[in-house]
C-alpha positions in Angstrom: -44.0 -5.7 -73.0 -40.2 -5.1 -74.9 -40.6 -5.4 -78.2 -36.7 -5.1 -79.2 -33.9 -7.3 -78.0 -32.3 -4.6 -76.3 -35.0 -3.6 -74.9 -36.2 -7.4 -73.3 -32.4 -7.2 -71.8 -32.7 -3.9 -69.6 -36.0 -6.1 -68.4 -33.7 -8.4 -67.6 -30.6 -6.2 -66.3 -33.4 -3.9 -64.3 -34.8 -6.8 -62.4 -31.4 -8.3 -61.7 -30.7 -4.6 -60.4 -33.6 -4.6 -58.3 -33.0 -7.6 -56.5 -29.3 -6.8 -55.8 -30.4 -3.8 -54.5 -33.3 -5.1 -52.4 -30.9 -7.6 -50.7 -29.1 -4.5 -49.6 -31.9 -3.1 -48.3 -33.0 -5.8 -46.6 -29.5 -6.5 -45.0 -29.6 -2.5 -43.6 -33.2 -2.8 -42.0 -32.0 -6.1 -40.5 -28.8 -4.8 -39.1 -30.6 -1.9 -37.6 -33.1 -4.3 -36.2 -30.6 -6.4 -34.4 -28.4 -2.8 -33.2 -31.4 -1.8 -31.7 -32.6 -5.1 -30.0 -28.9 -5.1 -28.3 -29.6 -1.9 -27.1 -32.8 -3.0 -25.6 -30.4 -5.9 -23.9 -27.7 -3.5 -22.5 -24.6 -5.7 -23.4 -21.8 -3.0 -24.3 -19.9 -5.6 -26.7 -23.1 -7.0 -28.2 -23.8 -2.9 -28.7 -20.7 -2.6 -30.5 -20.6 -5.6 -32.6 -23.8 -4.8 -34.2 -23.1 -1.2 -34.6 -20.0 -2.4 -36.4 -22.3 -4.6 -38.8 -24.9 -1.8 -39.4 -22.7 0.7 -40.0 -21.0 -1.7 -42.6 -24.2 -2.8 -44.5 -24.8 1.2 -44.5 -21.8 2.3 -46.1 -21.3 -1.0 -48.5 -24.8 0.0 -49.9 -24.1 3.5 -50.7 -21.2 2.3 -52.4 -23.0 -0.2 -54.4 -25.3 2.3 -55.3 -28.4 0.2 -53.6 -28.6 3.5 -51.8 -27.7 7.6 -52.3 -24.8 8.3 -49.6 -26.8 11.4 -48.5 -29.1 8.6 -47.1 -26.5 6.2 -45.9 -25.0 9.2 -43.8 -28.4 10.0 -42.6 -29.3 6.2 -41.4 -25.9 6.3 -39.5 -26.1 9.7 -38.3 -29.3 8.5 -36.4 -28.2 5.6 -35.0 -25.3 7.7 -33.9 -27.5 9.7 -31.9 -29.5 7.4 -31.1 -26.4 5.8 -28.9 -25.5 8.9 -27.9 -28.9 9.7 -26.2 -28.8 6.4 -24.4 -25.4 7.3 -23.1 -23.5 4.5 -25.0 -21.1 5.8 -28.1 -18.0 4.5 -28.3 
């Protein structure tokens, strides 16, 4: 346990942190999840729209610094090629 003031607050701040930072997370996985369930379905808009949202959660958690951007360009370089492979990048 924090013994100090200061110290009992970065509990506080770092928790506060970590579930900003999980709710980014989460919001990633969960875009990727429905990108790839639209590509299961074949629907060319429903293929874009969700690539449009992943690629937004992505890049608006590297920014927030709820991921590194090395690893936000690696999630959408993979789904890039992922939609490549399957003939559909737009």
């Amino acid at each position: 346990m924090p013994n100090t003031r200061s110290a009992r607050k970065r509990v506080r701040i770092a928790e506060r942190n970590r579930l900003r930072n999980k709710m980014y997370k989460t919001r990633i996985k969960t875009a990727i999840r429905r990108l790839e369930e639209a590509l299961s379905g074949g629907d060319d808009d429903a293929i874009r729209a969700a690539l449009r949202r992943a690629l937004s959660a992505i890049d608006r958690a590297a920014v927030r610094g709820a991921i590194h951007r090395n690893t936000a360009a690696r999630k959408k370089s993979r789904l890039m090629q992922r939609l490549k492979k399957l003939g559909r990048a737009s």
